[in-house]
Backbone as ProteinMPNN parsed JSONL, in Angstrom:
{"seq_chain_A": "XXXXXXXXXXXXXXXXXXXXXXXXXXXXXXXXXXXXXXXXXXXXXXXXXXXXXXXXXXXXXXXXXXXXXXXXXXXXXXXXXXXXXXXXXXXXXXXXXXXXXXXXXXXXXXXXXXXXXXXXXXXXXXXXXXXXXXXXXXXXXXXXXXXXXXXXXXXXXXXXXXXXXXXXXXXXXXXX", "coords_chain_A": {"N_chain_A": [[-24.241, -57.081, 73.805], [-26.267, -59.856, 72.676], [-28.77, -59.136, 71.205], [-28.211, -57.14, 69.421], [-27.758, -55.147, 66.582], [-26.41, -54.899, 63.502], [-27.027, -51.534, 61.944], [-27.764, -51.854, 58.55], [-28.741, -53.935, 58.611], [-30.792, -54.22, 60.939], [-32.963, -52.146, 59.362], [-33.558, -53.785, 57.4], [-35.492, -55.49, 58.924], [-36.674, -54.332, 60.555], [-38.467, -52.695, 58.747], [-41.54, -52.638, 57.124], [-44.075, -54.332, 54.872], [-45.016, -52.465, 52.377], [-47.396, -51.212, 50.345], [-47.011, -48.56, 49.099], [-45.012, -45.851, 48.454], [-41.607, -45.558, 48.392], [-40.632, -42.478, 48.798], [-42.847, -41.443, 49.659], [-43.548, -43.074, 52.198], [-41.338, -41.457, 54.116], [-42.023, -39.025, 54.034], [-44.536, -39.046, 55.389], [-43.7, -40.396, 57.595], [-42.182, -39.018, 58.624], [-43.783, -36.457, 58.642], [-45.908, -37.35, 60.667], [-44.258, -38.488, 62.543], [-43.659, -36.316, 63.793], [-46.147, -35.503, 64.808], [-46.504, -37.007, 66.736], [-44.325, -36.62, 68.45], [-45.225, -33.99, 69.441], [-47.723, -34.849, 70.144], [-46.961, -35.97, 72.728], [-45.43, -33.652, 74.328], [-47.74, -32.125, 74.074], [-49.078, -33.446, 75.867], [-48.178, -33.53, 78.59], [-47.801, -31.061, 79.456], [-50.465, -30.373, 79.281], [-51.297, -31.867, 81.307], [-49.257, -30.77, 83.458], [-50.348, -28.606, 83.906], [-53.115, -29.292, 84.515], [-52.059, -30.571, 87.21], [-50.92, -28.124, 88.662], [-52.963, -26.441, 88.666], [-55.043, -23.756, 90.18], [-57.67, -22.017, 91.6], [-60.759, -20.068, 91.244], [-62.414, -21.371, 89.431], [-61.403, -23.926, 89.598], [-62.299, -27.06, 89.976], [-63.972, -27.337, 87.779], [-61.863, -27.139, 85.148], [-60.107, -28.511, 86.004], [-60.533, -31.19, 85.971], [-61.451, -30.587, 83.739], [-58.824, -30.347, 82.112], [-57.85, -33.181, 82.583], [-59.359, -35.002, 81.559], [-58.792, -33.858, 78.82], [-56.498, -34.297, 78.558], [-56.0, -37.215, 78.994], [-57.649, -37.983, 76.43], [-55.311, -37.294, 74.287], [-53.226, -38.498, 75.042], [-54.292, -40.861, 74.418], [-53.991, -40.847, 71.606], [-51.365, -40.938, 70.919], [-50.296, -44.266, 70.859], [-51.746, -45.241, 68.395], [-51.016, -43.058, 66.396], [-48.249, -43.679, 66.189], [-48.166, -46.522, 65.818], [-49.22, -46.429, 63.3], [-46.855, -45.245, 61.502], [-45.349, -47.398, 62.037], [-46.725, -49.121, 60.763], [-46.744, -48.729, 57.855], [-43.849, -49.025, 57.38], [-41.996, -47.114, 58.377], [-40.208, -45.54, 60.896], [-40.649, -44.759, 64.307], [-40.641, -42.436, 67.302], [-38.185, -42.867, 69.487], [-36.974, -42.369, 71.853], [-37.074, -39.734, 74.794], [-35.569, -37.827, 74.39], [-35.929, -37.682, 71.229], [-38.15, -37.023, 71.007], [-38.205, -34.528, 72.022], [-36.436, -33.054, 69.841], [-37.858, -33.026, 68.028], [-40.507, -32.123, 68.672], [-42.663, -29.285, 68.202], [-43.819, -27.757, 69.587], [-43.651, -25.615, 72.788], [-42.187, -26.305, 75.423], [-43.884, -25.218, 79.065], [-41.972, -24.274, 81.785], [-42.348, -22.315, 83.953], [-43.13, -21.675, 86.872], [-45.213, -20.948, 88.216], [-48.217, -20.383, 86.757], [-51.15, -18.689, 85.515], [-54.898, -19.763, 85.76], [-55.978, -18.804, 84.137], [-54.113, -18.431, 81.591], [-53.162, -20.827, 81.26], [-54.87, -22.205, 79.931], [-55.352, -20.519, 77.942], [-52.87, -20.931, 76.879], [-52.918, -23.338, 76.115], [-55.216, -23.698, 74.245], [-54.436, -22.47, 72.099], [-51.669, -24.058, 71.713], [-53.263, -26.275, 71.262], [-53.997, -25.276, 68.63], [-52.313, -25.442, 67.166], [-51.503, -27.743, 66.741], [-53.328, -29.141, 65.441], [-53.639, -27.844, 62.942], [-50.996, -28.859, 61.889], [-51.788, -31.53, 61.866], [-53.713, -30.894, 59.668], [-51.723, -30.442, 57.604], [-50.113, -33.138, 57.882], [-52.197, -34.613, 57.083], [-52.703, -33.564, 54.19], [-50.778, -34.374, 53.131], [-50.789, -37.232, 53.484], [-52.736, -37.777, 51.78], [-51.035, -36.849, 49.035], [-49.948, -38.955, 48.92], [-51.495, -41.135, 48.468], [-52.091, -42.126, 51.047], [-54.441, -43.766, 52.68], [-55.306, -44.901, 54.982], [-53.362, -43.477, 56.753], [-54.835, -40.821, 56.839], [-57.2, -41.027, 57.32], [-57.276, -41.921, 60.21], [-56.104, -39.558, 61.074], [-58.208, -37.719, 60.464], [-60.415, -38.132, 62.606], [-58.603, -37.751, 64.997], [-58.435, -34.745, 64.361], [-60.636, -33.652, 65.105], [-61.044, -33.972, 67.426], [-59.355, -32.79, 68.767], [-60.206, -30.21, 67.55], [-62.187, -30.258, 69.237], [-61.34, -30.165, 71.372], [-59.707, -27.446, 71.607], [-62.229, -25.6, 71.66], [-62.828, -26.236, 73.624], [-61.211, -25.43, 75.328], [-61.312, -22.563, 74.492], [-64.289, -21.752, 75.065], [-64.188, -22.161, 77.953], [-62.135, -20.301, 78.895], [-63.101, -17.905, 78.329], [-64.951, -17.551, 80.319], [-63.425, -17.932, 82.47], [-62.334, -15.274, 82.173], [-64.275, -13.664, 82.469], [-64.434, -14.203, 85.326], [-65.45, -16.251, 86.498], [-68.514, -16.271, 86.198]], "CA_chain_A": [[-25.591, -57.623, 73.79], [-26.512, -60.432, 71.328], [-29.819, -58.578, 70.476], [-27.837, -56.142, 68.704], [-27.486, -56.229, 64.862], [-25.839, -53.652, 62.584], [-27.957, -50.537, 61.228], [-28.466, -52.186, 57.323], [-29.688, -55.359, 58.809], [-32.122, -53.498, 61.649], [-33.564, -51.583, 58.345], [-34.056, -55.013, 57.359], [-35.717, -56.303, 59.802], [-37.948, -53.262, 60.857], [-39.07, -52.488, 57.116], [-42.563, -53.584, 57.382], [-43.984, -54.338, 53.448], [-46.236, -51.985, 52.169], [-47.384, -50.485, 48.726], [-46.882, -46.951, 49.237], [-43.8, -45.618, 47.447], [-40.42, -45.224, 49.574], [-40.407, -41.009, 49.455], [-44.771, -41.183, 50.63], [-43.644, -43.293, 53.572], [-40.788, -40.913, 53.823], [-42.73, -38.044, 54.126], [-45.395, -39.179, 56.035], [-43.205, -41.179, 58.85], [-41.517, -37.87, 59.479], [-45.322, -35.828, 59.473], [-46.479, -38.097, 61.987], [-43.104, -38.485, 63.95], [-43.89, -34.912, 64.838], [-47.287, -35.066, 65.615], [-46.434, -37.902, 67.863], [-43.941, -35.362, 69.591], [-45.878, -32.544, 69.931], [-48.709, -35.152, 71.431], [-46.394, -36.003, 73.973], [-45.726, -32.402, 74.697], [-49.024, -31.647, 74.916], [-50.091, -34.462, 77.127], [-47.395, -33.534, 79.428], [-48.066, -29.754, 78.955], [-51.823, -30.513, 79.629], [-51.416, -32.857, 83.032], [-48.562, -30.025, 84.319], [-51.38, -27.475, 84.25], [-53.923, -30.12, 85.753], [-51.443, -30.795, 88.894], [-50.877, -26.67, 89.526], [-54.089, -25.237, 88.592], [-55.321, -23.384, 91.484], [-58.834, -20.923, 91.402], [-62.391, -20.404, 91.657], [-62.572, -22.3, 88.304], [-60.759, -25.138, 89.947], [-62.692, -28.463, 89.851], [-64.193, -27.539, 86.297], [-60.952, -26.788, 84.959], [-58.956, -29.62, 86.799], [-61.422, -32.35, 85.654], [-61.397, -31.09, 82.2], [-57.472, -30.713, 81.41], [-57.62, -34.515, 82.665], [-60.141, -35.59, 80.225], [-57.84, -33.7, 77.806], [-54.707, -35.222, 78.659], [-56.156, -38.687, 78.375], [-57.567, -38.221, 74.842], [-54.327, -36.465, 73.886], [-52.419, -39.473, 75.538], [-54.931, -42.074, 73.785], [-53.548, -40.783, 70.116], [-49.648, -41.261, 70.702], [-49.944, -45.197, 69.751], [-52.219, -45.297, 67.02], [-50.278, -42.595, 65.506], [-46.702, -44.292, 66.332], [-48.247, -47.589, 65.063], [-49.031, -46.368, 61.573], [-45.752, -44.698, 61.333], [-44.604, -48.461, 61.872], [-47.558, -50.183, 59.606], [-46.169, -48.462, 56.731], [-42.906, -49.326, 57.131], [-40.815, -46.18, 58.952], [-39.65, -46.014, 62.467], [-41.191, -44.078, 65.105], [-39.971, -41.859, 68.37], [-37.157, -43.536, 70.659], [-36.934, -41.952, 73.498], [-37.532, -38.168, 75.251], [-34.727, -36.443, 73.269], [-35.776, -37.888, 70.281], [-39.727, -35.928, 71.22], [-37.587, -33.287, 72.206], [-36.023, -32.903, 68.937], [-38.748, -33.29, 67.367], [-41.699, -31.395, 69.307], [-42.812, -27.606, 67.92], [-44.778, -26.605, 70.91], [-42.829, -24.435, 73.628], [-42.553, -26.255, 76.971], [-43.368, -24.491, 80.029], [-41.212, -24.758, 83.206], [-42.815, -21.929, 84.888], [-43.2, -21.778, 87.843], [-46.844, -20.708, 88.06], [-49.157, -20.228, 85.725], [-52.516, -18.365, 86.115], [-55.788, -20.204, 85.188], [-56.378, -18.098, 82.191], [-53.073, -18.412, 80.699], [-52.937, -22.21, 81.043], [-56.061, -22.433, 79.06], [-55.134, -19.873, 76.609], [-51.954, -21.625, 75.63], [-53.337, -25.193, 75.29], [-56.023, -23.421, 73.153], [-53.047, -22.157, 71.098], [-50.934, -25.637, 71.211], [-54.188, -27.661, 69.882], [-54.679, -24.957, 67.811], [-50.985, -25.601, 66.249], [-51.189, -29.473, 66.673], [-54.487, -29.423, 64.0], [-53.124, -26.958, 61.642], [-49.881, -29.267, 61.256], [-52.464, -32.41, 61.385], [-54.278, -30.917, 58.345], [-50.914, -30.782, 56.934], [-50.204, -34.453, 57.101], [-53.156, -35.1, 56.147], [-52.548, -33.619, 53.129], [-49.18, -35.109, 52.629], [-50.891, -38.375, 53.116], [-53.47, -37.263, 50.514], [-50.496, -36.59, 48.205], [-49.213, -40.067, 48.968], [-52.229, -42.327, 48.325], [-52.029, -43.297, 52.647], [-56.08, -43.322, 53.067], [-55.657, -44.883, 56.36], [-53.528, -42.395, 58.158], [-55.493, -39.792, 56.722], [-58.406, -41.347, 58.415], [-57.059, -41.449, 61.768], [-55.698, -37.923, 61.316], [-59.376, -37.054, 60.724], [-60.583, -38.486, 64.105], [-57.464, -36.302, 65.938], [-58.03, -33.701, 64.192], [-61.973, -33.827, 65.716], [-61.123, -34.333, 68.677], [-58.005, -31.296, 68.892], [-61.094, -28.891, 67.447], [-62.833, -30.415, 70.463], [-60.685, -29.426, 72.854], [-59.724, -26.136, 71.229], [-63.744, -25.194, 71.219], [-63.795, -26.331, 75.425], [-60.389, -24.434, 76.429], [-61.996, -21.327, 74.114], [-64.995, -21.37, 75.871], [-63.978, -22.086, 79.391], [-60.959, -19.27, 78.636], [-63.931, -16.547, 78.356], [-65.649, -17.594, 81.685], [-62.319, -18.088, 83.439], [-61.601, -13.966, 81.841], [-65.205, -13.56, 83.111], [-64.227, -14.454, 86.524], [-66.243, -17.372, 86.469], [-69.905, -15.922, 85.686]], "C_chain_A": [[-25.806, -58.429, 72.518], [-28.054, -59.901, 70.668], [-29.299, -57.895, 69.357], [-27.195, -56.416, 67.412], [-27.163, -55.045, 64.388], [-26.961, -52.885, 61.891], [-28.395, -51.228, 59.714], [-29.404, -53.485, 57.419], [-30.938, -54.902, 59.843], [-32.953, -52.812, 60.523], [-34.291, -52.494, 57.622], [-35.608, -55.584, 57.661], [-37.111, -55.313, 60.242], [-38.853, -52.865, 59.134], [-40.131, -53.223, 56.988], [-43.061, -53.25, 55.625], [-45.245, -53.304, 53.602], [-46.273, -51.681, 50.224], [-47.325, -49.06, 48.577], [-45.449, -46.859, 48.707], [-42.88, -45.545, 48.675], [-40.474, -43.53, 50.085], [-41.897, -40.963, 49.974], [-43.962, -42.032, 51.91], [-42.507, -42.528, 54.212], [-41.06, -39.175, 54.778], [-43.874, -38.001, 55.046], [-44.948, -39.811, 57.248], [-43.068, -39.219, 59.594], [-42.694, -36.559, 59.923], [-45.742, -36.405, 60.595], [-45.722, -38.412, 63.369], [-43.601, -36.994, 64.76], [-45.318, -34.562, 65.048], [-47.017, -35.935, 66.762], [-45.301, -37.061, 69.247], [-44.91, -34.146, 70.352], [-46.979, -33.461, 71.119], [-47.988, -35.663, 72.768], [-45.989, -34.997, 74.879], [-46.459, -32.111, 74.902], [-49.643, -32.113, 76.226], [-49.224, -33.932, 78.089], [-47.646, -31.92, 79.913], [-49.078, -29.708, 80.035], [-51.92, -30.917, 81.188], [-50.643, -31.694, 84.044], [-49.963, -29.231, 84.783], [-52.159, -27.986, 85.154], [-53.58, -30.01, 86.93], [-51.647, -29.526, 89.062], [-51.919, -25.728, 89.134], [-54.245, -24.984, 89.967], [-55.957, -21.799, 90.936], [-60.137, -21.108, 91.403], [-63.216, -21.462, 90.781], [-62.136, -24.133, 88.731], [-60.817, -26.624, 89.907], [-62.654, -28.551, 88.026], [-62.702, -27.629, 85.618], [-59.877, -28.437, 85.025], [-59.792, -30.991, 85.508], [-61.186, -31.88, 83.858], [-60.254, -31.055, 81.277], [-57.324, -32.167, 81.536], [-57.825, -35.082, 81.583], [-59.101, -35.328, 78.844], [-57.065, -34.279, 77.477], [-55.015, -36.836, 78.265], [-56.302, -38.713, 76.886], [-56.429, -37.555, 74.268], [-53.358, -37.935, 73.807], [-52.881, -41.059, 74.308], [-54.873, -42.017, 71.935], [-51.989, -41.155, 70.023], [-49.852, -43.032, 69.643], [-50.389, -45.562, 68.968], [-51.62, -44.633, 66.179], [-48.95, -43.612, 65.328], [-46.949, -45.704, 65.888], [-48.335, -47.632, 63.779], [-48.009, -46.181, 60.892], [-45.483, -46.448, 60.972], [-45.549, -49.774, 60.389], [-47.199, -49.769, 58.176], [-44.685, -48.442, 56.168], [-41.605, -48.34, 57.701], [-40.633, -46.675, 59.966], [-39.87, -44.64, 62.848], [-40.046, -43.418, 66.106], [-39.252, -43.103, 69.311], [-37.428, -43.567, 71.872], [-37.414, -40.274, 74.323], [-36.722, -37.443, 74.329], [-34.826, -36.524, 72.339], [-37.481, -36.603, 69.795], [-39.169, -34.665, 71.506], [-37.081, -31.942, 70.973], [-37.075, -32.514, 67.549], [-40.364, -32.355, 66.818], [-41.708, -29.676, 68.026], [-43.465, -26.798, 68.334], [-43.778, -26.677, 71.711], [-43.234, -25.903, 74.824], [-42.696, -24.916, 78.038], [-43.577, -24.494, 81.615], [-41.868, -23.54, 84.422], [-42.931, -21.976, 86.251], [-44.394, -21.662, 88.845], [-47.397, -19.956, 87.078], [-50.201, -20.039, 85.999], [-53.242, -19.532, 84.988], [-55.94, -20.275, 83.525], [-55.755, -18.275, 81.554], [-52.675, -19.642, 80.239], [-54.322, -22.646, 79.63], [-55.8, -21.715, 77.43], [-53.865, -20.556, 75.774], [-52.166, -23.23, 75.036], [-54.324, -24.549, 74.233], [-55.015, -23.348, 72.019], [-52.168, -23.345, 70.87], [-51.939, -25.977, 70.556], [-54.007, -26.714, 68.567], [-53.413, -25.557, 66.322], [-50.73, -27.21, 65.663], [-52.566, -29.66, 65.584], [-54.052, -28.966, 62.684], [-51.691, -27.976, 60.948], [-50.648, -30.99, 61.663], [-53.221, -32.369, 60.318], [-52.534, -31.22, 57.261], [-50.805, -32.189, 56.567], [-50.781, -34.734, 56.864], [-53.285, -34.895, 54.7], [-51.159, -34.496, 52.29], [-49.583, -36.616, 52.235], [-51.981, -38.782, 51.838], [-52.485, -37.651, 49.092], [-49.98, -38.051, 47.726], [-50.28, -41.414, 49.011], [-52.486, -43.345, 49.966], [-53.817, -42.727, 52.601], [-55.992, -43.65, 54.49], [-55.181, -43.951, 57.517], [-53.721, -41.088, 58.251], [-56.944, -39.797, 57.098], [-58.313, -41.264, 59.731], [-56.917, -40.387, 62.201], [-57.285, -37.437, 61.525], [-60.434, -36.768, 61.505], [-59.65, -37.516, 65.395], [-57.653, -35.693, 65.618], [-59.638, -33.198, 64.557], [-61.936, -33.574, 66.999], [-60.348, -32.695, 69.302], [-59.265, -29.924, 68.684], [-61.564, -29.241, 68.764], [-62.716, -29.571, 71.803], [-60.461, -27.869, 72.467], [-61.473, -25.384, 71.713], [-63.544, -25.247, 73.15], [-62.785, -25.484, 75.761], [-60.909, -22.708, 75.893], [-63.065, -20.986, 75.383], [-64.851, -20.972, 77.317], [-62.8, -20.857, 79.974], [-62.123, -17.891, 79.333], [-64.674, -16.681, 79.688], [-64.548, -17.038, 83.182], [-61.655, -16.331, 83.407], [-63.301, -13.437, 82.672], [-65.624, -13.205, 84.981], [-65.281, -15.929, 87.089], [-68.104, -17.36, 86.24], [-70.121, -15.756, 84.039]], "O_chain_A": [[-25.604, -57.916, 71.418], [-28.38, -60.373, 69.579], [-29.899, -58.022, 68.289], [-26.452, -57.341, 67.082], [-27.688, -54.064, 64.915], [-27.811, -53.531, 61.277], [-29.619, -51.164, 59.601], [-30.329, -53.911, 56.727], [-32.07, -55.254, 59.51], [-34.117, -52.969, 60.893], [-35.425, -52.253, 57.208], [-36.513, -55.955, 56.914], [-38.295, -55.65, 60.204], [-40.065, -52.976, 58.95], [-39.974, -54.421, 56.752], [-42.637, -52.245, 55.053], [-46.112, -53.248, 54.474], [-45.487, -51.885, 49.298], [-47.81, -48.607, 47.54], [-44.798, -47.894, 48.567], [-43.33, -45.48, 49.819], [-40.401, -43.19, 51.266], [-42.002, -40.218, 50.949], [-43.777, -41.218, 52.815], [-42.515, -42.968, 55.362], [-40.505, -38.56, 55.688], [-44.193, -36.899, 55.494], [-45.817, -39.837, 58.119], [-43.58, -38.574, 60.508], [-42.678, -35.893, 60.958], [-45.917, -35.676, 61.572], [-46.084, -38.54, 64.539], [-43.813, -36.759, 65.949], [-45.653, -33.44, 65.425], [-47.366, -35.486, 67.854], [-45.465, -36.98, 70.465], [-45.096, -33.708, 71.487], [-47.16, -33.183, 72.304], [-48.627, -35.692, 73.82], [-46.088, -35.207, 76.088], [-46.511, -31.602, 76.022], [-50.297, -31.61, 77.139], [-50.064, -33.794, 78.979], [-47.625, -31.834, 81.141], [-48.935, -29.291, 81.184], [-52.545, -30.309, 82.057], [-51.081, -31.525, 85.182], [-50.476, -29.321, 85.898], [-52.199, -27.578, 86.315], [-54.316, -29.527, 87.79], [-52.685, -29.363, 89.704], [-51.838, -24.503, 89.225], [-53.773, -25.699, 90.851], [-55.413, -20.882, 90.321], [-60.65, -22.217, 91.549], [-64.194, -22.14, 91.095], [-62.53, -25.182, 88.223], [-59.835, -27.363, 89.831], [-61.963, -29.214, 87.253], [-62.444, -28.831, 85.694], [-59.217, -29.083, 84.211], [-59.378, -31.401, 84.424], [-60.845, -32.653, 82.963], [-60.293, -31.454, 80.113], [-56.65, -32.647, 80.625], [-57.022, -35.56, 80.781], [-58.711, -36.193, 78.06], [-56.814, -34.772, 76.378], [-54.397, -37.501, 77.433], [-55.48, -39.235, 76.133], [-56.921, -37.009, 73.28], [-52.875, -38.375, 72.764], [-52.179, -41.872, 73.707], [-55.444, -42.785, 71.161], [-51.53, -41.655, 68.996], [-49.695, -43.179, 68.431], [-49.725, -46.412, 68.374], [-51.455, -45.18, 65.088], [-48.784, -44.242, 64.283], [-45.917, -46.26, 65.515], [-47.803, -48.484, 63.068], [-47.907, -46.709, 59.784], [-45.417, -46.801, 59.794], [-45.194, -50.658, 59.61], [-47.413, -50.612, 57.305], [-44.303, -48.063, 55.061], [-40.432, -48.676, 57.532], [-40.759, -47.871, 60.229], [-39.547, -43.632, 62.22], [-38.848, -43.655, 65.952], [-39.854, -44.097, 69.718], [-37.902, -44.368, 72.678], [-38.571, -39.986, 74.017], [-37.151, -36.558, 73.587], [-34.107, -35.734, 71.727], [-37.743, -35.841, 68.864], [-39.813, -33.678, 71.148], [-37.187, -30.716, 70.997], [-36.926, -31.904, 66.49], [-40.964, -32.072, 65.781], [-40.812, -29.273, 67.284], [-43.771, -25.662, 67.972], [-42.96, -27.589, 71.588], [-44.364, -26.369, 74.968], [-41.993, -23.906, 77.999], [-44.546, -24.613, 82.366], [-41.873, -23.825, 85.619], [-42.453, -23.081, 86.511], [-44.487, -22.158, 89.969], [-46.921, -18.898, 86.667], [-50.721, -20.889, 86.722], [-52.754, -20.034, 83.976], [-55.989, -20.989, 82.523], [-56.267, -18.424, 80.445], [-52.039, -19.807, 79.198], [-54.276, -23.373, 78.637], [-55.966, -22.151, 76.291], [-53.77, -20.712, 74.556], [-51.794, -23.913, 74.082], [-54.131, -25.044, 73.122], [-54.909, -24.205, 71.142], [-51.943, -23.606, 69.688], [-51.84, -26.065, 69.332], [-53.874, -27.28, 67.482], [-53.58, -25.885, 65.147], [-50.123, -27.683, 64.702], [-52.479, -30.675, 64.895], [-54.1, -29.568, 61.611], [-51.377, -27.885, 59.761], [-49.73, -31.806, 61.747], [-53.563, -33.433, 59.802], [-52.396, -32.086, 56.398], [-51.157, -32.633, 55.474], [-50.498, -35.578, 56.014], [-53.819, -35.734, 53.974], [-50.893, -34.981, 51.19], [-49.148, -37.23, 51.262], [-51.996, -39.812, 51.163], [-52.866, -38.449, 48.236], [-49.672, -38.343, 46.571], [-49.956, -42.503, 49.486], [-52.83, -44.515, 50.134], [-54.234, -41.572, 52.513], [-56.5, -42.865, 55.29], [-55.748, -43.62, 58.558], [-53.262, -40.294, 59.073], [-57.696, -38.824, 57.169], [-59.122, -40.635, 60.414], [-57.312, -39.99, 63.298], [-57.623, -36.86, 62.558], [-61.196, -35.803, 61.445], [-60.048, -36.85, 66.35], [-57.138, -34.882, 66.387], [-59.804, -32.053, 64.136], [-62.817, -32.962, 67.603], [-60.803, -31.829, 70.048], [-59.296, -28.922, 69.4], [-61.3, -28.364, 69.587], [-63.325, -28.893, 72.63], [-61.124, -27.06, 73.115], [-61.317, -24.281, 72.236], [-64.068, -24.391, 73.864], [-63.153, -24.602, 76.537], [-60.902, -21.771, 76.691], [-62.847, -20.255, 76.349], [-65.203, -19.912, 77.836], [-62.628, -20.572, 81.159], [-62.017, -17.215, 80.356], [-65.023, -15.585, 80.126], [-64.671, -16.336, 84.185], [-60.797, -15.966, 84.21], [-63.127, -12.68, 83.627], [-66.441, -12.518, 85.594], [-65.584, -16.224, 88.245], [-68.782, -18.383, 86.149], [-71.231, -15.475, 83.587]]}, "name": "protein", "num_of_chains": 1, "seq": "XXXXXXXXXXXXXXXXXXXXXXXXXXXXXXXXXXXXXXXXXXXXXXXXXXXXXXXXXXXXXXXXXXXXXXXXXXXXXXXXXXXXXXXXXXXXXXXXXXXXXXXXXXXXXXXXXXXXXXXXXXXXXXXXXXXXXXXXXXXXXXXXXXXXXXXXXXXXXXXXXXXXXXXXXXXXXXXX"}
């Protein structure tokens, strides 16, 4: 393929300029590489549950892992663009999110209501806690902007945490 150019010259070539030091973008490519995994895990996570929910909860439920999954989905390339506005290099391909991820897939086979809810509560809860992180990292590293965006995801992740909580205790409720 004539696209193809040797690894010191692609480093080149992708190396977008910034003023941030080499170990801050460093440090902060590789924080954000793995939130950008995990949100692909989640979103994928999130939509499985959507397709095989099944219960008295069923519409509510259905309708609001969707909603989830979209805003989950609608952070991948703002994150994966900053990664690149500061000069690193983002996720590849699936094995690279694979590699990457630090939430559990699961292949199940069925999954009750309650339990789908309780572990996305538990993923966001993991995907904020290691978004305060980079946020501090980018703190440490003078990045204000993608410690601004983080602060928008990491709004949004309580969000959802706060609706699969609630809707958890109705769904343990039996729906009353």
């Amino acid at each position: 393929m004539a696209d193809r150019i040797d690894s010191k010259t692609t480093a080149a070539v992708l190396k977008t300029p910034t003023d941030l030091k080499p170990d801050g973008v460093k440090a902060i490519t590789k924080a954000v590489n793995g939130l950008v995994a995990d949100a692909f895990a989640l979103y994928l996570k999130t939509k499985n549950f959507h397709w095989h929910l099944s219960g008295p909860n069923f519409r509510d439920f259905h309708v609001m892992l969707d909603e989830q999954a979209e805003q989950i989905y609608a952070s991948i390339d703002p994150l994966a663009e900053r990664v690149r506005k500061i000069g690193g290099k983002t996720i590849k391909s699936i094995s690279h999110i694979a590699e990457l991820q630090s939430l559990e897939d699961n292949n199940a086979e069925f999954v009750g209501p309650l339990e789908m809810l309780k572990e996305l509560m538990a993923d966001n809860n993991k995907v904020a806690a290691a978004m305060r992180k980079a946020h501090g990292i980018c703190d440490d590293n003078d990045d204000v902007a993608t410690a601004s965006l983080l602060e928008v995801f990491l709004d949004e992740t309580e969000r959802r945490v706060w609706f699969l909580f609630e809707s958890s205790k109705s769904a343990d409720a039996g729906g009353h």
